[in-house]
C-alpha positions in Angstrom: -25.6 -13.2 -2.7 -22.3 -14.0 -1.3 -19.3 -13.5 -3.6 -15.5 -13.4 -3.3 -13.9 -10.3 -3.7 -14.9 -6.9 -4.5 -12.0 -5.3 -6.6 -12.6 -1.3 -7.7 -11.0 2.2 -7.6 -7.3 2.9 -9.0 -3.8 3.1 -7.6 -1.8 1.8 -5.0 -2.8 -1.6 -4.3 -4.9 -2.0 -0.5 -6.1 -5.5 0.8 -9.1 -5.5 3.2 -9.5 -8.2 5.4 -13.0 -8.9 7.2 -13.3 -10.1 11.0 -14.6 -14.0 11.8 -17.6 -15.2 10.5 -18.6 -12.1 7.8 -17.6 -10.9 4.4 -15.9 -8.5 2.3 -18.8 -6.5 2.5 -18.3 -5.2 6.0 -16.3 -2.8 4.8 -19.0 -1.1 2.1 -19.3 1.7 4.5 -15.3 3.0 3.5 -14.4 1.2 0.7 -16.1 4.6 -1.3 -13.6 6.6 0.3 -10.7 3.8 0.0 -11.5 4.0 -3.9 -10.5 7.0 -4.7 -6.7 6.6 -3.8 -6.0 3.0 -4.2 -7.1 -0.1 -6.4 -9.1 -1.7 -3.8 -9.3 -5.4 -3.2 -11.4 -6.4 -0.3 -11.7 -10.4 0.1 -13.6 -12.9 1.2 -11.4 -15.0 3.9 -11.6 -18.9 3.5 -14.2 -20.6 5.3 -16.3 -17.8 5.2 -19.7 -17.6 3.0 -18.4 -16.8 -0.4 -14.9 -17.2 0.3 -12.8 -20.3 -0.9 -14.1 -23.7 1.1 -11.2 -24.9 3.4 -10.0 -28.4 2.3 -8.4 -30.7 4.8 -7.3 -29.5 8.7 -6.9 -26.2 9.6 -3.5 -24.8 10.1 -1.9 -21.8 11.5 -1.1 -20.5 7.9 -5.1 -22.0 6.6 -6.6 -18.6 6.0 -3.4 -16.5 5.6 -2.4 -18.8 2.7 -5.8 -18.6 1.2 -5.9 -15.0 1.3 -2.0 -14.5 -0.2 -3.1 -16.8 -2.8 -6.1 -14.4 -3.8 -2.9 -11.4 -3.8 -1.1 -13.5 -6.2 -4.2 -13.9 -8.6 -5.0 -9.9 -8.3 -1.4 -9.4 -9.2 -0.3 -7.8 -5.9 3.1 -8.7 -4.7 2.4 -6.6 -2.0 0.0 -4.2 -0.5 -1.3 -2.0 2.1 -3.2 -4.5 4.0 -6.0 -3.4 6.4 -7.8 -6.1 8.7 -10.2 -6.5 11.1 -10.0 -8.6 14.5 -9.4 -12.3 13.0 -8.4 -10.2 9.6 -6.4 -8.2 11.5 -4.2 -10.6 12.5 -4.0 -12.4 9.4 -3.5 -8.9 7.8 -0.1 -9.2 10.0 0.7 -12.6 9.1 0.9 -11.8 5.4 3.1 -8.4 7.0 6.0 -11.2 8.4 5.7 -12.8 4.6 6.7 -9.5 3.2 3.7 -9.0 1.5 3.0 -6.0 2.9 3.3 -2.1 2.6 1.5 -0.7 5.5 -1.0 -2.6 7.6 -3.8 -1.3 9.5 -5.2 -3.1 12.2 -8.3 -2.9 13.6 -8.8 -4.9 17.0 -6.8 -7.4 15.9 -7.4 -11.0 17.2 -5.0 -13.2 19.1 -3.4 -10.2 21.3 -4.5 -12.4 24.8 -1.2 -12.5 27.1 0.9 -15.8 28.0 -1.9 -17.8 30.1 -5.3 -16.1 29.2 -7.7 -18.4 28.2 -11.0 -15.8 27.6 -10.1 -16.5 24.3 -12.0 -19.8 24.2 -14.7 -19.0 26.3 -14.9 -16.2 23.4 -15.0 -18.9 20.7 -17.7 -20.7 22.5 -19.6 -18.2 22.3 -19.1 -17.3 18.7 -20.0 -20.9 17.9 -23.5 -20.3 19.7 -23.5 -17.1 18.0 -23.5 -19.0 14.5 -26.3 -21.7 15.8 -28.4 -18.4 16.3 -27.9 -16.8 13.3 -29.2 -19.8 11.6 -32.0 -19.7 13.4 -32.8 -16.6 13.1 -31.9 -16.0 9.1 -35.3 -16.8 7.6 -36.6 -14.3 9.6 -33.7 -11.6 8.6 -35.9 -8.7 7.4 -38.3 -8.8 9.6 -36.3 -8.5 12.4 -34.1 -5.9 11.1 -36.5 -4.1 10.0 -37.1 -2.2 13.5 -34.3 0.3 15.1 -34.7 -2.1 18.5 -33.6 -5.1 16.0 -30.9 -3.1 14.1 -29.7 -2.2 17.6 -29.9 -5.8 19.3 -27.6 -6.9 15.8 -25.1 -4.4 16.1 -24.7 -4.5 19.9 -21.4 -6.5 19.7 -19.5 -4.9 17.1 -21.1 -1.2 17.3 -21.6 1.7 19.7 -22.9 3.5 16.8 -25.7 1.9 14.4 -28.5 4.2 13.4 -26.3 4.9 9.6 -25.2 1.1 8.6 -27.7 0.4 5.9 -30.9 -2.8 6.7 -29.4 -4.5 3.8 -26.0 -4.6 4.7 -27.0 -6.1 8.0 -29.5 -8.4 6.3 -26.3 -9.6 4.4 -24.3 -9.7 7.4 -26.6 -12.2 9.3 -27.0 -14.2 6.6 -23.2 -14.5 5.9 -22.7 -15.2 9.8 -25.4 -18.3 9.1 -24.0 -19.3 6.3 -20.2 -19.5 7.3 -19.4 -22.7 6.0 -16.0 -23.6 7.5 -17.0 -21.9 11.5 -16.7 -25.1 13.0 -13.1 -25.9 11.4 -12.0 -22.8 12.1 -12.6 -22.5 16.1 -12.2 -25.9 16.4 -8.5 -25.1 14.4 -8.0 -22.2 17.2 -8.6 -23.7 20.3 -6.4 -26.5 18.9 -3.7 -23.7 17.9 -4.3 -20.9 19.6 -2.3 -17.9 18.2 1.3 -16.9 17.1 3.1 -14.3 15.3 6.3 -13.8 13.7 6.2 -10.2 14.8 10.4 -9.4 14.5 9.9 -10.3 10.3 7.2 -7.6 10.2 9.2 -4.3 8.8 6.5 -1.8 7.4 4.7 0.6 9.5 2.2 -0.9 11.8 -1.1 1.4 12.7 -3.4 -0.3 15.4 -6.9 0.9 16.1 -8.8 -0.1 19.1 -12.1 0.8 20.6 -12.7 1.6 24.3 -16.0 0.1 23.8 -15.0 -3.5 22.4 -17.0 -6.2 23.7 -15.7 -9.0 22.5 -12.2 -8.2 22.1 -11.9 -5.8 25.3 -9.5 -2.5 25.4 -7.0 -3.4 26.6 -7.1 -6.9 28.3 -7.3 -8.6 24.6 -4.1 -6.2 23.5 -1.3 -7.4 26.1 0.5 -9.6 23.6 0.6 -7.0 20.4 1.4 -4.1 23.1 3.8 -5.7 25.5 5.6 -8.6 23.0 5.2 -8.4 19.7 4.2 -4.4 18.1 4.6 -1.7 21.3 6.4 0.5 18.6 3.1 0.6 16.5 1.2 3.7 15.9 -1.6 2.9 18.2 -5.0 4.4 18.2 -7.3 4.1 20.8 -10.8 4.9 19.5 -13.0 6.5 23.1 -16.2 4.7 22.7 -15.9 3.3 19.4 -16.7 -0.6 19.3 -15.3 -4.1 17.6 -16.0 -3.0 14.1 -14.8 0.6 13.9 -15.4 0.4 9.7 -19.1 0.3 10.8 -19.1 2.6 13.9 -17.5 5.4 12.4 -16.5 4.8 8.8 -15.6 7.9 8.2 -12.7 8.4 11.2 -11.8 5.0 10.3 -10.9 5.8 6.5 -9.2 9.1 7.2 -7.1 6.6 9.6 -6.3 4.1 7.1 -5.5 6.3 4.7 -3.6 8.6 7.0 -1.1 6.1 6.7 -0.7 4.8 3.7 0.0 8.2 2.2 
């Protein structure tokens, strides 16, 4: 069930990178649209169910590494990367390595200001979220299997649900129960927190954010990438559109992404 990588469609090389605690397949709904302009590989981030098990303690370079070494084996010295909030900011991590063409951003994580600790209240509560997904994982279909489930699934990452498929959110649940390296990986931020080396970062930078983000809000969880690190990015704000903007409105989202890398 949980694999990877998905690698498909031909041309310039574009890496998708998925958001804490889900998969590559998060991003089902525009990879279609992704294919038919670039060789698309869209990974499974370490830690994550599917992706490569994280061996010793987490660092600030853990997942990044993980996911440049995956590059290397696809034979991309660089990319147009695309990431979503925790793959966001990795997606810009690999940028300051120089292993990118483009990046797109989507509600990137780690964009708190100087002094705002929501962020750990916010990992908390991911943590619990994880406990619940266990619990309620044997009970996946049924409970998705009603538009009031669906909705009560998507609530944090969507304003928009009715079109994302039952078995992608099946799959999504069961990825967020079966996340095998959560615990490292929150315990590895709150011990970290989060940095960027945004001056190395030369390739043009496009950030979308919803107005309707509940976990990472508009624009409270932004201050650092607006005011410090990327103000001179191409920054999109999305009226109404939630966390996960690949699932809210797929179709805006890929005419974004690939808005820029042409």
């Amino acid at each position: 069930m949980f694999t990877p990588f998905h690698r498909g469609g031909s041309g310039a090389p574009i890496v998708c990178l998925h958001g804490f605690l889900d998969t590559w397949r998060v991003w089902e709904l525009v990879i279609p649209a992704l294919e038919r302009h670039h060789d698309v590989l869209a990974l499974t981030l370490a830690g994550h169910a599917g992706g490569p098990p994280i061996t010793g303690e987490v660092t600030e370079s853990t997942v990044a590494d993980a996911a440049e070494a995956a590059m290397d084996a696809a034979g991309f010295a660089a990319a147009h990367l695309v990431g979503s909030s925790a793959g966001g900011h990795v997606a810009l991590a690999l940028a300051s390595r120089g292993r990118a063409q483009t990046v797109v951003a989507l509600a990137p994580a780690g964009g708190w200001a100087a002094g705002d600790e929501s962020f750990r209240e916010l990992l908390g509560f991911q943590r619990s979220l994880q406990q619940q997904a266990k619990t309620a994982a044997p009970f996946a279909d049924a409970v998705l299997a009603t538009a009031e489930g669906r909705r009560r699934a998507t609530a944090l990452l969507t304003s928009n649900y009715e079109h994302i498929p039952k078995d992608l959110l099946i799959h999504q649940l069961l990825g967020i129960a079966n996340c095998h390296g959560a615990a490292q990986l929150i315990d590895g931020a709150l011990r970290l927190g989060w940095s960027l080396d945004a001056q190395a970062i030369d390739c043009p930078v496009r950030i979308l954010w919803g107005t309707g983000d509940r976990l990472l809000p508009w624009p409270r969880a932004a201050a650092r990438y607006r005011g410090d690190w990327l103000p001179h990015a191409d920054w999109v704000v999305l009226d109404g559109v939630g966390h996960y903007p690949h699932l809210d409105v797929p179709l805006e989202t890929a005419q974004l992404i690939l808005g820029l890398t042409a």
